[in-house]
C-alpha positions as CSV (number, residue, x, y, z in Angstrom):
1,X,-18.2,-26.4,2.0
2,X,-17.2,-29.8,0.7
3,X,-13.9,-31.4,0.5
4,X,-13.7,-30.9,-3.2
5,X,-14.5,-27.1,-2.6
6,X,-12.1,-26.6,0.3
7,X,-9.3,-28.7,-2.3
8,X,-10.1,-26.5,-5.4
9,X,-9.6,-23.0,-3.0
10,X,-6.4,-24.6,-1.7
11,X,-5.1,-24.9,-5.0
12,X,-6.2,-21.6,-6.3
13,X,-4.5,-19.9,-3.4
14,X,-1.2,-21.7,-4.3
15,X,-1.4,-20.6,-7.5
16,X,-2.1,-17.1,-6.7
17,X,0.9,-17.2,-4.2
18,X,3.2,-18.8,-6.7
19,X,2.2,-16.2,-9.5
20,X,2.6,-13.7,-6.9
21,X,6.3,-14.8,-6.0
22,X,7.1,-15.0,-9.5
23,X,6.3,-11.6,-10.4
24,X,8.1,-10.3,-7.6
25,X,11.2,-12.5,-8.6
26,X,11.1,-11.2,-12.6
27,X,11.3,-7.3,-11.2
28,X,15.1,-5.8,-10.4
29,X,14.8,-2.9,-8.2
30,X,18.7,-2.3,-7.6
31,X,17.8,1.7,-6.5
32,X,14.7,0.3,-4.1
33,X,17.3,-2.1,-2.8
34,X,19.7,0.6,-2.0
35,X,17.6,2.7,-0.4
36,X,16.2,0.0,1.7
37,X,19.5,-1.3,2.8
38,X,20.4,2.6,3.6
39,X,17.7,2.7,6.1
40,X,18.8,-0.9,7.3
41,X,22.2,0.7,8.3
42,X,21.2,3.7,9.4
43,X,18.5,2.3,11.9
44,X,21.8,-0.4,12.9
45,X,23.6,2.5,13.9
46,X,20.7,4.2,16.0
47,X,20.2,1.1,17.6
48,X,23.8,0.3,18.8
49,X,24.2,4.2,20.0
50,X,21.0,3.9,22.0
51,X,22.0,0.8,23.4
52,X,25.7,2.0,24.2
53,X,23.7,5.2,26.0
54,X,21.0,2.9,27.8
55,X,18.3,5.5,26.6
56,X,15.1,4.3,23.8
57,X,16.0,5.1,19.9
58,X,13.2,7.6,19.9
59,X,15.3,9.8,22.5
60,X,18.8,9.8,21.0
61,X,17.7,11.1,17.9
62,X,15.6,13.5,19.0
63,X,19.0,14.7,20.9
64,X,20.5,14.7,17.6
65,X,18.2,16.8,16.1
66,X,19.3,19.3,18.8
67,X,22.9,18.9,18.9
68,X,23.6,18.2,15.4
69,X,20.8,19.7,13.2
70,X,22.6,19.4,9.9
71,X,23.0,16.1,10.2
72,X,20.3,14.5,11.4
73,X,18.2,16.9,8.7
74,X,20.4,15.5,5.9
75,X,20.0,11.5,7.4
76,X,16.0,12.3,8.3
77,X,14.5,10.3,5.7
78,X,16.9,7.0,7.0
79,X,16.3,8.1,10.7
80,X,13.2,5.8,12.5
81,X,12.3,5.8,16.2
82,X,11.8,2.3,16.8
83,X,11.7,-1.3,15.4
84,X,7.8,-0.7,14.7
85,X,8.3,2.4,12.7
86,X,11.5,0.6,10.7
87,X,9.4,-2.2,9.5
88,X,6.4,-0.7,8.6
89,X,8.3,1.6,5.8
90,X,11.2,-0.9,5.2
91,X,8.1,-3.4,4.3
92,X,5.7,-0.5,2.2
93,X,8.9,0.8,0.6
94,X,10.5,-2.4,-0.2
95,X,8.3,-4.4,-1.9
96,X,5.9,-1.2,-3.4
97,X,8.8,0.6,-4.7
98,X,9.9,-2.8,-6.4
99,X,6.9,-3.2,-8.3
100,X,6.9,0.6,-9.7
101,X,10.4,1.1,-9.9
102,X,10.6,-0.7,-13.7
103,X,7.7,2.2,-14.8
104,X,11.0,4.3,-14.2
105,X,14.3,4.7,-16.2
106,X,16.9,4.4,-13.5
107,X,17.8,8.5,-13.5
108,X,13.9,9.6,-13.3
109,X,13.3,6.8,-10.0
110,X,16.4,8.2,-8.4
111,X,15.0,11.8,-9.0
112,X,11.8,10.5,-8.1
113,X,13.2,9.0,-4.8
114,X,14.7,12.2,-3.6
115,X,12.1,14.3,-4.4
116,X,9.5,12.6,-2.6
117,X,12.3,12.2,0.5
118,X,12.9,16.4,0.5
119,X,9.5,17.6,-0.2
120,X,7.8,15.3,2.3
121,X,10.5,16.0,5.2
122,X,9.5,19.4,4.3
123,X,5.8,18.8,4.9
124,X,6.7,17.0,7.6
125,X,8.1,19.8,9.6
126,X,6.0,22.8,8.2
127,X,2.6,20.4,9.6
128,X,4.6,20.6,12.7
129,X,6.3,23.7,13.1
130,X,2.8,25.4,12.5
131,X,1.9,25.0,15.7
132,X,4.3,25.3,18.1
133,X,7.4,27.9,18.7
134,X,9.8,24.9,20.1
135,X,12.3,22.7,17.5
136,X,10.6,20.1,15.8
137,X,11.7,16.8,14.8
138,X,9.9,15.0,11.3
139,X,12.1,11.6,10.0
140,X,11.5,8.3,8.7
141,X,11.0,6.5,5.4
142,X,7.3,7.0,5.5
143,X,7.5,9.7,2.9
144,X,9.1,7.7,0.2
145,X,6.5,4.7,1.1
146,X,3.8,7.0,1.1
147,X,5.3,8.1,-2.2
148,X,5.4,5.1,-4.0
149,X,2.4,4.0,-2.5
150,X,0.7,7.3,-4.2
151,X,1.8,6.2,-7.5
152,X,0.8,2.7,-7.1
153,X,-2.4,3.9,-8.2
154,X,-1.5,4.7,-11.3
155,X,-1.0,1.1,-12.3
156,X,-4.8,-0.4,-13.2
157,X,-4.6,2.6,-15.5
158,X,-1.3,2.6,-17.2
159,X,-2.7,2.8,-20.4
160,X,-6.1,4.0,-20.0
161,X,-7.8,6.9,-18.5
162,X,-8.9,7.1,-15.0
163,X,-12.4,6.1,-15.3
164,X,-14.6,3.1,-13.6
165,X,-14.7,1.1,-16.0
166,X,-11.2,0.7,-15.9
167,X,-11.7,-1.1,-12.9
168,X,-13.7,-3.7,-13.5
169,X,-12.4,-7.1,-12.2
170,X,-11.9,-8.5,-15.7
171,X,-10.3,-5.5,-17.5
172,X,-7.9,-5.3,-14.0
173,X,-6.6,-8.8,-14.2
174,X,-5.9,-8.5,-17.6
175,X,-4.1,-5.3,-17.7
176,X,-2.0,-5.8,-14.2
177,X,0.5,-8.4,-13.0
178,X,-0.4,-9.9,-9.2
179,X,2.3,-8.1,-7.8
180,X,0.8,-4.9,-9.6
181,X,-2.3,-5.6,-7.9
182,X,-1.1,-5.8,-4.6
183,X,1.0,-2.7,-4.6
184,X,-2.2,-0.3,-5.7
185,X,-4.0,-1.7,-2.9
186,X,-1.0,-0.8,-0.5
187,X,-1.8,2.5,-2.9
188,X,-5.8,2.8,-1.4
189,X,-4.8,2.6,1.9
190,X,-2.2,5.3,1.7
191,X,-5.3,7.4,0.7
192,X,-7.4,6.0,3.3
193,X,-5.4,6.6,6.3
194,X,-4.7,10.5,5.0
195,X,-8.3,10.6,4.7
196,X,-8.7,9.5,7.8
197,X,-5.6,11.7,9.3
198,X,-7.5,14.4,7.6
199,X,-10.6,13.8,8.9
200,X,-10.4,13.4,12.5
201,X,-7.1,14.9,13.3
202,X,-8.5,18.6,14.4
203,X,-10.3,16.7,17.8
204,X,-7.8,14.9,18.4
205,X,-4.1,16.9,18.8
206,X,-3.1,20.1,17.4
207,X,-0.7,18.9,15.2
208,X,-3.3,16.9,13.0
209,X,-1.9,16.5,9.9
210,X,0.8,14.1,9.0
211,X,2.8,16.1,6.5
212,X,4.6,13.5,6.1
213,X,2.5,11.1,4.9
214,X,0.2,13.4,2.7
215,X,3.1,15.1,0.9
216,X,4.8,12.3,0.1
217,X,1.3,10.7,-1.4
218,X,0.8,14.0,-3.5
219,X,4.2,13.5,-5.0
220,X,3.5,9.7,-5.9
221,X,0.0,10.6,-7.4
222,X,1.4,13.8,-9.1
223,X,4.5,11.8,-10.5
224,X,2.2,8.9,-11.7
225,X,-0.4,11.7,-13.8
226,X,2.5,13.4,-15.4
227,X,3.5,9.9,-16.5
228,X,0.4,8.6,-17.6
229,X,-0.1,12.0,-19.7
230,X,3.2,11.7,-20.9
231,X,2.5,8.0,-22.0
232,X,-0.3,9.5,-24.1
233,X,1.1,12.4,-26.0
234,X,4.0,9.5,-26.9
């Protein structure tokens, strides 16, 4: 590759990444930001209780679930066991649910928000307590990203039907923002690793299934076909 070549991709890239940042700076997400910042305290609070108890994050609130079932139930999708686990959802959540969270008017992305939290703590414990008599424990954020991952999908085909032609590289660019483009690959892997949960799961633990993660991606996908239909008979 030449100089020239090597100059022209470095200043494609830059204009990609500046594009990029500029999307993400022309969406407001105040309800993404809230829930984001929720989780932020939450974890805080784990982390200083752990800390003040010398015992891992993962252990206190398991003990939580024991002692104070209510509670912990009610704070589950805010809970996380470790930095890891924080940062993986606070990074799907925060910048996926920004992009979607203008295809919402604010009271249907807050309904939206809680029913993907509920339904996919629900799957959460049900793909657990299937297979074993003792308490079980399901928290995190993953079911909201999964969520919003799930409906990322939906954007190549806002307007359109889902069909490949839809996706061809021209008609994509021209009907999606970068930002747009970004989240429904976030959106393709969320289907990839259920896939793969799916897949292999059964050889390799009892409790295969990451109810979790696939409920939550149901909801997102579910929410974003009732919105494209919805689109249409408008």
């Amino acid at each position: 590759m030449s100089d020239g070549d090597v100059s022209s991709t470095t200043a494609l890239a830059r204009r990609n990444l500046s594009a990029f940042a500029a999307d993400l700076r022309s969406r407001e997400s105040p309800l993404t930001g809230v829930v984001v910042a929720s989780v932020l305290a939450v974890f805080v609070v784990q982390a200083v209780t752990a800390t003040r108890l010398g015992a891992p994050i993962g252990v206190v609130t398991a003990v939580v679930f024991v002692e104070e079932p209510v509670l912990a139930w009610l704070l589950s999708p805010f809970l996380h066991r470790d930095l890891a686990h924080l940062l993986a959802n606070v990074a799907v959540v925060g910048f996926v649910g920004r992009v979607v969270e203008r295809e919402f008017s604010t009271r249907d992305y807050a309904a939206f928000l809680v029913a993907a939290a509920v339904l996919a703590g629900l799957g959460g414990y049900l793909s657990k307590a299937a297979f074993t008599p003792d308490p079980v424990t399901a928290y995190g954020a993953s079911g909201i990203a999964y969520a919003v991952a799930g409906y990322a999908l939906r954007l190549p085909f806002r307007d359109h039907p889902v069909r490949p032609d839809a996706l061809a590289p021209e008609r994509v660019l021209a009907t999606t923002t970068p930002a747009e483009r970004v989240a429904a690959v976030f959106g393709v892997a969320a289907v990839a690793t259920v896939a793969v949960d799916v897949a292999t799961g059964p050889y390799l633990a009892l409790d295969w299934l990451n109810g979790a993660h696939f409920v939550g991606l149901l909801v997102g996908a579910w929410t974003a076909g009732t919105h494209r239909r919805h689109r249409a008979n408008r």
